[in-house]
RODO-2510 file (C-alpha; in nm, 4 decimals, decimal comma):
residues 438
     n   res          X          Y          Z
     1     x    24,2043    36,2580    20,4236
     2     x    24,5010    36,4560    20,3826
     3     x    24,7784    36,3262    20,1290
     4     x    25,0389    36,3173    20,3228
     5     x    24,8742    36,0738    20,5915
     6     x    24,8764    35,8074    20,3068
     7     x    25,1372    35,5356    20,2470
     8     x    25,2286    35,5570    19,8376
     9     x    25,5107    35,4363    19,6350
    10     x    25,6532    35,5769    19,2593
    11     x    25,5407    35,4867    18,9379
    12     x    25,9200    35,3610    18,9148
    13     x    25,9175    35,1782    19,2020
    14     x    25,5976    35,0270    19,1129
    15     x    25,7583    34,9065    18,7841
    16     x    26,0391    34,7346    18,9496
    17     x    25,8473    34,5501    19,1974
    18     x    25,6318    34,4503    18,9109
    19     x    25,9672    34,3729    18,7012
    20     x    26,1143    34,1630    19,0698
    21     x    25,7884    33,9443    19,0900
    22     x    25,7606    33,8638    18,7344
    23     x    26,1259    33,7723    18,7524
    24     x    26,0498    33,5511    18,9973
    25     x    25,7343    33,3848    18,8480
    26     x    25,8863    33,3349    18,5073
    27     x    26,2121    33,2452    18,5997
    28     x    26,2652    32,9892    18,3187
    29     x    26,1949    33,0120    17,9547
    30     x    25,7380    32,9264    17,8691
    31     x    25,6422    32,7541    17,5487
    32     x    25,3914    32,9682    17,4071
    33     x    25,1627    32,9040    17,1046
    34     x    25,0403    33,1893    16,9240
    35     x    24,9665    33,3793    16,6072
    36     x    25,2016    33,6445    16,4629
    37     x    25,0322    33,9847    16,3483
    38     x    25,2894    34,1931    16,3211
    39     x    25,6463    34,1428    16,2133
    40     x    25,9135    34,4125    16,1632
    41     x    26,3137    34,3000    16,1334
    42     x    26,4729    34,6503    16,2180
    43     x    26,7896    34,7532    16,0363
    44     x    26,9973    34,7113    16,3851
    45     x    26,9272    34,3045    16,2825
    46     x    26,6827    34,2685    16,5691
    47     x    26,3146    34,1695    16,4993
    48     x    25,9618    34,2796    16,6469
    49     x    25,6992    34,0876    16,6461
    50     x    25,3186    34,1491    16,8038
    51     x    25,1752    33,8264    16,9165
    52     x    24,7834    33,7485    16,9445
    53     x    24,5801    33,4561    17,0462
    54     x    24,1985    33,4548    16,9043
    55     x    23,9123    33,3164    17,0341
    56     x    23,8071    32,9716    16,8276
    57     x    23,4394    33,0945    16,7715
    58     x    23,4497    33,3880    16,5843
    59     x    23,8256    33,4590    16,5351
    60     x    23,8290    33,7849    16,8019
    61     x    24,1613    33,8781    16,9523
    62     x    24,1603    33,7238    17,3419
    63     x    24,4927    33,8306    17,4023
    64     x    24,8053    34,0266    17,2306
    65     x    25,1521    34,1141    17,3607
    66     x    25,4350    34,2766    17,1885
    67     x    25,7492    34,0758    17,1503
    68     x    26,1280    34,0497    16,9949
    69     x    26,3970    33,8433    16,9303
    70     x    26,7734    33,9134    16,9539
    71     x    26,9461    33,9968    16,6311
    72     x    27,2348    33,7155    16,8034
    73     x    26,9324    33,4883    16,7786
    74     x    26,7322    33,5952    16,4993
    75     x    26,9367    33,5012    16,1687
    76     x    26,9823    33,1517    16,2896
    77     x    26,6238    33,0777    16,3901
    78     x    26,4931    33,2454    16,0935
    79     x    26,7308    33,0286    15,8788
    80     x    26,6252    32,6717    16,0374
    81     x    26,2764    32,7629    16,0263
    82     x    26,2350    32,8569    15,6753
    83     x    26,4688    32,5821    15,5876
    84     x    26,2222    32,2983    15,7503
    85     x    25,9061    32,4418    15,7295
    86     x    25,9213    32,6240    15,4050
    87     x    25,7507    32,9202    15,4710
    88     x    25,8619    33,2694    15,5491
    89     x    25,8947    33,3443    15,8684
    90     x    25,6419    33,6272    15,8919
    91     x    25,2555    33,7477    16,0223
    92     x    24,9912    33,5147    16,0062
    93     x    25,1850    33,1735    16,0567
    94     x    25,0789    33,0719    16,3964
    95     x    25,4036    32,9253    16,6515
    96     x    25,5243    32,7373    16,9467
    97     x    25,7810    32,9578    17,0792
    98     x    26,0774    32,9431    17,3625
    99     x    26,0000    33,2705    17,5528
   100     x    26,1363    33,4425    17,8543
   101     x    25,8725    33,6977    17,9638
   102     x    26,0722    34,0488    18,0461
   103     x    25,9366    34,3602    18,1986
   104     x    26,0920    34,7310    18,1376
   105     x    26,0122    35,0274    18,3311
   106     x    25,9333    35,1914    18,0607
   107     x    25,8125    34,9715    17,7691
   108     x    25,6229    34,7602    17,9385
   109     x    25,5469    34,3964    17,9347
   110     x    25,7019    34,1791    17,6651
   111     x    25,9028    33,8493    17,5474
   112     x    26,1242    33,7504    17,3959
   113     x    26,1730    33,4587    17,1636
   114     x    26,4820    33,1795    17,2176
   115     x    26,3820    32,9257    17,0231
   116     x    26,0557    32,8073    16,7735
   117     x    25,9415    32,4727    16,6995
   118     x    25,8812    32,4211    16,3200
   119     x    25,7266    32,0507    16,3656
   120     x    25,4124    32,2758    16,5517
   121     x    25,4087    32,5242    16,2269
   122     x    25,3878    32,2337    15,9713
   123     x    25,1248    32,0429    16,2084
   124     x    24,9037    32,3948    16,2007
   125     x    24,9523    32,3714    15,7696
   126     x    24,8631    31,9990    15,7735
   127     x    24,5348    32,1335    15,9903
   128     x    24,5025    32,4046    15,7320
   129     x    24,4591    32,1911    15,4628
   130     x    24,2340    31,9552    15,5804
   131     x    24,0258    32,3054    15,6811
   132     x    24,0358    32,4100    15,2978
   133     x    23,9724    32,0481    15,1951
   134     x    23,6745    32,1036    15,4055
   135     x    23,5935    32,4185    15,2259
   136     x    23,6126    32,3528    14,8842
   137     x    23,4003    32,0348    14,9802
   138     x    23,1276    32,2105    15,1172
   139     x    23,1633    32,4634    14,8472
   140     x    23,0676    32,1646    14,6045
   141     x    23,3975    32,1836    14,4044
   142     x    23,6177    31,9362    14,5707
   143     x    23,5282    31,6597    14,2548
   144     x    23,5080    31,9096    14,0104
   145     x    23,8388    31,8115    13,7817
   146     x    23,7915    31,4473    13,9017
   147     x    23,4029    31,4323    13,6909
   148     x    23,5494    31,5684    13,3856
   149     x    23,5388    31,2791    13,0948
   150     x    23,9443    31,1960    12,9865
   151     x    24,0423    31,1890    12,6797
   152     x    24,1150    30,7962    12,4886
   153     x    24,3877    30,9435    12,3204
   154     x    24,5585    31,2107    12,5508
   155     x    24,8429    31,2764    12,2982
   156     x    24,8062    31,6899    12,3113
   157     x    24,9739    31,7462    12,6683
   158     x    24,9842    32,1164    12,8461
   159     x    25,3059    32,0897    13,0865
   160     x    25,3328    32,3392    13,3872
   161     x    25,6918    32,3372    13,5125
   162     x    26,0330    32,5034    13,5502
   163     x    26,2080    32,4799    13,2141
   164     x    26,5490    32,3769    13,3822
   165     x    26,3577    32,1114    13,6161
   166     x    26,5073    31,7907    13,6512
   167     x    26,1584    31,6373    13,6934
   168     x    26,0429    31,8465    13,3709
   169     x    26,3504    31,6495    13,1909
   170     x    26,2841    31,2991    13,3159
   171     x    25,9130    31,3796    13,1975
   172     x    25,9800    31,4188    12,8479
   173     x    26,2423    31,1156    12,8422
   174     x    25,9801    30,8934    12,9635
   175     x    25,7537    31,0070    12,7657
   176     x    25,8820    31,0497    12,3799
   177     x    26,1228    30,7132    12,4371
   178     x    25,8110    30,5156    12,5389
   179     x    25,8312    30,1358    12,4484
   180     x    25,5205    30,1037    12,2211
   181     x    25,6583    30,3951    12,0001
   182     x    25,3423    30,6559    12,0332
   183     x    25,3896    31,0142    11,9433
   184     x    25,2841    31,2777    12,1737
   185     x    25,2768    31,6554    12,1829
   186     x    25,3904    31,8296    12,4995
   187     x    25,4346    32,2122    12,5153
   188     x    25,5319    32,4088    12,7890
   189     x    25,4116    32,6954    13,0213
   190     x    25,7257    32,7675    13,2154
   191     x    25,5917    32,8545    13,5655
   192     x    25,8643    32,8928    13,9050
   193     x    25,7530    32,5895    14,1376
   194     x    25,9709    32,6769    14,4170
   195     x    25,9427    32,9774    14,6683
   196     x    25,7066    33,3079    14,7096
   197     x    25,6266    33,3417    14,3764
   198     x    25,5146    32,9457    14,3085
   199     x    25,1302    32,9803    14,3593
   200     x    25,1074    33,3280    14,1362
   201     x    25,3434    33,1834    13,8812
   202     x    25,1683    32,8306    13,8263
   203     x    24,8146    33,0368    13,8099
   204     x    24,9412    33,2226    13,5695
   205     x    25,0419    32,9578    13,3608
   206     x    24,6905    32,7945    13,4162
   207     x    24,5311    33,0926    13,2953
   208     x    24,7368    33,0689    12,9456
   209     x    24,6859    32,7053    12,9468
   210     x    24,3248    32,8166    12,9406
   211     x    24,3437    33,0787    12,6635
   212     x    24,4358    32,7604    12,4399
   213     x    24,2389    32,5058    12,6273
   214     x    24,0523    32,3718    12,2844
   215     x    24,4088    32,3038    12,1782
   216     x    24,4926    32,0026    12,4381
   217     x    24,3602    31,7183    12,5978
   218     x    24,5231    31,7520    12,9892
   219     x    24,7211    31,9554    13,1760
   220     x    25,0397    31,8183    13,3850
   221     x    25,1858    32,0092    13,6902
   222     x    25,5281    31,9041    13,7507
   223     x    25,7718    31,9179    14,0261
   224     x    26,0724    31,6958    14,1377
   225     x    26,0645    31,5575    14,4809
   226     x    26,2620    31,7456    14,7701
   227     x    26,1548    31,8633    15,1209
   228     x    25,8048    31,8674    15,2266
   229     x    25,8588    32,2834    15,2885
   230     x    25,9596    32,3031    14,9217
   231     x    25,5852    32,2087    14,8516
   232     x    25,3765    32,4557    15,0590
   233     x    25,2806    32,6417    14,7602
   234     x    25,0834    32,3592    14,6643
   235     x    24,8848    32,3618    14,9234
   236     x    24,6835    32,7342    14,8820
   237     x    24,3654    32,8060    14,7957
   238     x    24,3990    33,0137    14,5387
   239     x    24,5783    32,7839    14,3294
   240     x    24,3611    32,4611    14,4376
   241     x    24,0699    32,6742    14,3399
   242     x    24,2097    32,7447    13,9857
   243     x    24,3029    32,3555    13,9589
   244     x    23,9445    32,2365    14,0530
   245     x    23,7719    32,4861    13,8197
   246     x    23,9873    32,4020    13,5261
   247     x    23,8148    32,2538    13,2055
   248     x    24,0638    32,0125    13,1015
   249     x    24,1494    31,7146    13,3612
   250     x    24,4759    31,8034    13,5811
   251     x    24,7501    31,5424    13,6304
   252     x    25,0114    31,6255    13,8891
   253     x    25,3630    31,4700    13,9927
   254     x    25,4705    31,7561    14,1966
   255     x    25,7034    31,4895    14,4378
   256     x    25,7323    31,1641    14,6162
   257     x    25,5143    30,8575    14,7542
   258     x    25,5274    31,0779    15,0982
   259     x    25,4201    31,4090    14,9933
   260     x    25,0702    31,5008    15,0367
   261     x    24,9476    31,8608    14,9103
   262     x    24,5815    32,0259    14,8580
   263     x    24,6411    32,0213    14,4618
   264     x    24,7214    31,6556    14,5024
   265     x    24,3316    31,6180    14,6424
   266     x    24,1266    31,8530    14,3832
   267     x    24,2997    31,6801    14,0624
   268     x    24,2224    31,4802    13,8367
   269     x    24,4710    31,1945    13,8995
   270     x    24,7969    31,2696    14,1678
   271     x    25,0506    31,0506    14,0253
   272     x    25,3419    31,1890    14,2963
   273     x    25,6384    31,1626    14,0508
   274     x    25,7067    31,3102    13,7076
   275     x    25,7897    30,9827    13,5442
   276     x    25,4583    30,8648    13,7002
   277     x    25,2526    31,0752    13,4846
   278     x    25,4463    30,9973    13,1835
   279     x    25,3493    30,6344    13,2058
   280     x    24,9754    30,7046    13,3078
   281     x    24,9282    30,8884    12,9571
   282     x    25,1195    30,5893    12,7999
   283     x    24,9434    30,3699    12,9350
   284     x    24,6215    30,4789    12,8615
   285     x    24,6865    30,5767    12,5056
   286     x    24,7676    30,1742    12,5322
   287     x    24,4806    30,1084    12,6321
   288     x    24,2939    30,2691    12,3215
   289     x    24,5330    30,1150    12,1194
   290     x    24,4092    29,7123    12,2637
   291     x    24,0576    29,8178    12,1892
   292     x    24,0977    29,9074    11,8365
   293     x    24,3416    29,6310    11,7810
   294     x    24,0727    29,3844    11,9781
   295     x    23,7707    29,5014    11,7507
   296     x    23,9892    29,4501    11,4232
   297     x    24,0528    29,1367    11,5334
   298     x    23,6781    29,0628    11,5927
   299     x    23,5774    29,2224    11,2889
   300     x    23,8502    29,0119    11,0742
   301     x    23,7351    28,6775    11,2809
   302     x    23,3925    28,7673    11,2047
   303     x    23,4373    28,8554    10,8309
   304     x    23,6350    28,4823    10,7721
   305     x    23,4094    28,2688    10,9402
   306     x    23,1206    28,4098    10,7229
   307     x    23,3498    28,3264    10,4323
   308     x    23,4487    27,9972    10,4976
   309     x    23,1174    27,8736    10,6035
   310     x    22,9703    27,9609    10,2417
   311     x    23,2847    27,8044    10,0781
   312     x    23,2469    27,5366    10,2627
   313     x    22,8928    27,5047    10,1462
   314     x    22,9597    27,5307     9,7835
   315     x    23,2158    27,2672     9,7952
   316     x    22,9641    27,0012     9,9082
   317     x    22,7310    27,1373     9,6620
   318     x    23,0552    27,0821     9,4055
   319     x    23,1077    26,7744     9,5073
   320     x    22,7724    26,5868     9,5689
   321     x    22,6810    26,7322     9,1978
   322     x    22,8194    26,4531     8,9585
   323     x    22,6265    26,1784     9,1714
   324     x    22,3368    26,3557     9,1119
   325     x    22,3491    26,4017     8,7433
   326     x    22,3855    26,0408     8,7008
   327     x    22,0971    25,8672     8,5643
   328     x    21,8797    26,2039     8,5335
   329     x    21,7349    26,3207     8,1854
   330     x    21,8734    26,6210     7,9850
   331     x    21,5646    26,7850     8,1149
   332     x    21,6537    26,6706     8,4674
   333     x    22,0099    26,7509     8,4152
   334     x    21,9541    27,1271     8,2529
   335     x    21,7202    27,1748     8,5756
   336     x    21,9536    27,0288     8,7934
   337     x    22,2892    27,2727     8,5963
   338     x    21,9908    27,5863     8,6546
   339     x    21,9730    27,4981     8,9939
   340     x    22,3023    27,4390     9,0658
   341     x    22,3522    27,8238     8,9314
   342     x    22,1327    27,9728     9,1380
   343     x    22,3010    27,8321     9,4494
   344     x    22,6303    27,9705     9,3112
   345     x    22,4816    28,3046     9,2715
   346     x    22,3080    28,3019     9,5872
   347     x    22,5856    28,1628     9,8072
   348     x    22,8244    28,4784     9,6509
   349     x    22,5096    28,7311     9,7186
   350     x    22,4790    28,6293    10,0319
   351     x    22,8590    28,6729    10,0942
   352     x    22,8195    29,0078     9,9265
   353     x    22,5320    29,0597    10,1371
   354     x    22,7451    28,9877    10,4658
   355     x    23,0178    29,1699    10,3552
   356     x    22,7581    29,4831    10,3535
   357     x    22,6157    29,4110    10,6747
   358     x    22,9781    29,4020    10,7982
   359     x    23,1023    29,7241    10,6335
   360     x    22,7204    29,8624    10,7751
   361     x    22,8335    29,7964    11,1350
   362     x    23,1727    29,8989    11,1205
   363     x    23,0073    30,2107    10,9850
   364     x    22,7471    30,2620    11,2577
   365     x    23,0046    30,1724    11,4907
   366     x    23,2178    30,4718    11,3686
   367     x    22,8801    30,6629    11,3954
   368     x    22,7976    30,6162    11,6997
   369     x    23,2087    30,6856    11,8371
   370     x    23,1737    30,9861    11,6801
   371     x    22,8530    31,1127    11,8081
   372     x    22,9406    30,9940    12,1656
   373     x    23,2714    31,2468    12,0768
   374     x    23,0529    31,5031    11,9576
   375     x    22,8327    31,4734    12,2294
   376     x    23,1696    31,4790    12,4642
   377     x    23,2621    31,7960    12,2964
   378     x    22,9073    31,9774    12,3707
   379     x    22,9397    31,8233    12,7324
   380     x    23,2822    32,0063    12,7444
   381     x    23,2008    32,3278    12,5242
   382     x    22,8970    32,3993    12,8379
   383     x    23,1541    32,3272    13,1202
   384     x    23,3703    32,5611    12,9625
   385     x    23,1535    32,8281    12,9319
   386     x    23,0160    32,7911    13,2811
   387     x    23,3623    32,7769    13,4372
   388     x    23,4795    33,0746    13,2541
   389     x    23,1702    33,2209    13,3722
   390     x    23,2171    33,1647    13,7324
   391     x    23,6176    33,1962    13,7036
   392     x    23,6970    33,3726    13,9878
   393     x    23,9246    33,5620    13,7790
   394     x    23,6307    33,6486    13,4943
   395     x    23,4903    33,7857    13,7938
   396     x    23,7528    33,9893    13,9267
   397     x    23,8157    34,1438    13,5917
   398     x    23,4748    34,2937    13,5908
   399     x    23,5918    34,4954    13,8807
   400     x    23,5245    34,2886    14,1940
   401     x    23,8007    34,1499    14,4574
   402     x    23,8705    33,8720    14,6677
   403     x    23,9454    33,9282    15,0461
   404     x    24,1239    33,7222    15,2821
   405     x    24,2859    33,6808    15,6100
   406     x    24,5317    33,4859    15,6971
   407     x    24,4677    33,2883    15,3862
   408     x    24,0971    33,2111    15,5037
   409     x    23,8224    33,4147    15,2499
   410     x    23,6228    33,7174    15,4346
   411     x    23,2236    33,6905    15,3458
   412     x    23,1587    33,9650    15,6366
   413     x    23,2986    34,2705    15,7923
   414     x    23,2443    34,1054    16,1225
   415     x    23,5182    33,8712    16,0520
   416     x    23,7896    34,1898    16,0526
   417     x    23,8756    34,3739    16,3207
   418     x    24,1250    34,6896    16,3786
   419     x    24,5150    34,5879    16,2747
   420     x    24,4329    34,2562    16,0506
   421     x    24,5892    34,2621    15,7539
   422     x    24,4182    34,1427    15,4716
   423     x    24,5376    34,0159    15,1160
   424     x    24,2955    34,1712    14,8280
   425     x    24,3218    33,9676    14,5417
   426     x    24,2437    34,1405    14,2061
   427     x    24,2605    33,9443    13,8384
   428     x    24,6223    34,0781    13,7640
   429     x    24,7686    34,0268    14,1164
   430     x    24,7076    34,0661    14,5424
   431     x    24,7726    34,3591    14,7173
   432     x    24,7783    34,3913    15,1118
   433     x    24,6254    34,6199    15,3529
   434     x    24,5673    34,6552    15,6968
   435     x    24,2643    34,7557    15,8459
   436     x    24,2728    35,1066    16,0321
   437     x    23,9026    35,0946    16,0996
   438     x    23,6285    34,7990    16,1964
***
């Protein structure tokens, strides 16, 4: 068939019919939920984004489409997003986004973005951390910190906080002007707790914690209360992985009654509030202090009840004695004064004797604390060894590196495709990369 004898239309004219029906099938703004996997802000203020849905079974890109948003748009959504949600508005947070869908004739298909919900983003993180709770469960660490024996006297305390914090302040005032008067030792491994730099910063501080871990008895991670986006950090892997691991039991107060974040679930004890961990570690140096003033109490009951039983028995002795004498012999009587000795003597042996027996048990009772702390120690000594053996960062230093996407770890190279971008975590820092070949 000759050309000319059929009907055809131009590339151009194809475009705009395809721009017209679109127009007219999208003629209002779609709430679409994706992920972001690219994100560009050009200089002109405008942003670019590439948007991709995956497939729930194996994490494959279904779909993908290229999209923007205004620079008259962009500053203010960027701002109220951050602002609530506490994250940076960037690839790999997944959305619920305003979009109009637009077609050019020469770009292509594409949308752009209005609006974004931020209630949808912090949902997705809430979903994320149950995930990683899930992980670290199935992992076998999720009770790690919890197991770990606590100290009776916690008095040498490892604090984790911003110097100029006010929680970091009303930490130490609760603390040193307790009511009963006990000294404690509190030192401090300034770490940022708010921001980007939060989860690198506090593992950092962990790690020198951990350098002088035989010099303290607990670690405290410490934040004031604010918005739930000021926690995020909190609620990584990477840090809750360093947390669960560590040898000495982790306290945190990193905010309020309402805030909920994955280090809250791997530590030892979450006591929300700053001042809340001050009075934990008063209270249960408090409660060492009852015991020992309960078994000095016992031990003094115990010690007087011996003595005035055997007193008591000597005075009847005393007193019955003259009745006796009377009308007995000077043989009798000498027997009786011989006798009479001997109880003496026995009555203040046995006392002696009890007095030993007491002084015995107090010792084996001092014996036996400080094997069981011995013991404690060994116990400890091992789980140090065997978490600074497995310490992820023991074995990064020998050369390995951790791989992740989107915050999730990569055990295959069928988990990656072409254009993820990956965050390769070394023992002195993460780099990121994107893949230019699957």
């Amino acid at each position: 068939m000759q050309s000319q004898n059929i009907a055809s239309i131009s590339l151009l004219e194809l475009n705009r019919l395809i721009k017209e029906k679109l127009a007219d099938a999208f003629s209002t703004t779609v709430w679409v939920k994706a992920e972001i996997s690219e994100f560009r802000e050009n200089a002109n203020g405008h942003c670019y984004l590439e948007l991709i849905d995956k497939e729930e079974t194996n994490d494959r890109i279904a779909a993908k489409m290229k999209a923007m948003i205004w620079s008259s748009t962009y500053k203010m959504l960027k701002l109220y997003f951050e602002s609530t949600t506490g994250e940076t508005l960037g690839a790999g947070l997944k959305i619920l986004a305003a979009c109009s869908v637009e077609f050019h004739e020469v770009y292509g298909i594409s949308l752009v973005l209005h609006d974004i919900d931020p209630t949808f983003t912090l949902g997705e993180m809430a979903i994320r951390r149950l995930q990683l709770l899930k992980q670290l469960e199935e992992e076998g660490m999720l009770s790690m910190n919890k197991q770990l024996p606590f100290a009776m006297v916690p008095q040498r305390i490892a604090v984790i906080s911003s110097a100029t914090a006010a929680g970091y302040g009303d930490f130490l005032d609760q603390l040193h002007v307790n009511r009963f008067g006990y000294v404690f030792y509190a030192r401090l491994f300034p770490a940022v707790m708010q921001g980007e730099q939060t989860e690198r910063s506090v593992i950092a501080a962990l790690d020198a914690v951990f350098a002088e871990a035989k010099h303290f008895d607990v670690v405290v991670i410490l934040r004031g209360g604010g918005a739930v986006a000021d926690l995020s950090s909190f609620d990584r892997y990477l840090l809750a992985l360093h947390c669960v691991q560590f040898p000495l039991p982790v306290l945190t107060g990193i905010g309020h009654l309402r805030d909920d974040t994955l280090i809250d679930h791997v530590a030892y004890a979450s006591l929300k509030t700053p001042t809340a961990v001050a009075e934990f570690l008063i209270d249960k140096i408090d409660q060492a202090h009852q015991l020992l003033l309960q078994a000095a109490d016992k031990l003094a009951k115990s010690a007087m009840s011996i003595h005035e039983a055997k007193a008591l028995q000597l005075q009847n002795i005393v007193r019955e004695f003259p009745s006796v004498l009377l009308g007995r012999t000077a043989v009798q009587k000498m027997e009786l004064s011989r006798k009479l000795s001997i109880l003496q003597r026995t009555a203040i042996q046995q006392v002696s004797n009890r007095q030993q027996t007491l002084n015995h048990t107090r010792g084996l009772v001092q014996s036996v604390v400080n094997k069981q702390l011995s013991t404690r120690h060994h116990v400890l000594q091992l789980m140090e060894n065997q978490l600074a053996y497995t310490n992820p960062i023991s074995i990064l230093e020998k050369g390995y590196c951790l791989a992740s996407l989107n915050g999730k770890r990569i055990y295959s190279r069928n988990s990656i495709q072409q254009d993820d971008v990956l965050e390769i975590g070394f023992h002195d820092g993460t780099v990121t990369t994107k893949v230019t070949d699957s």
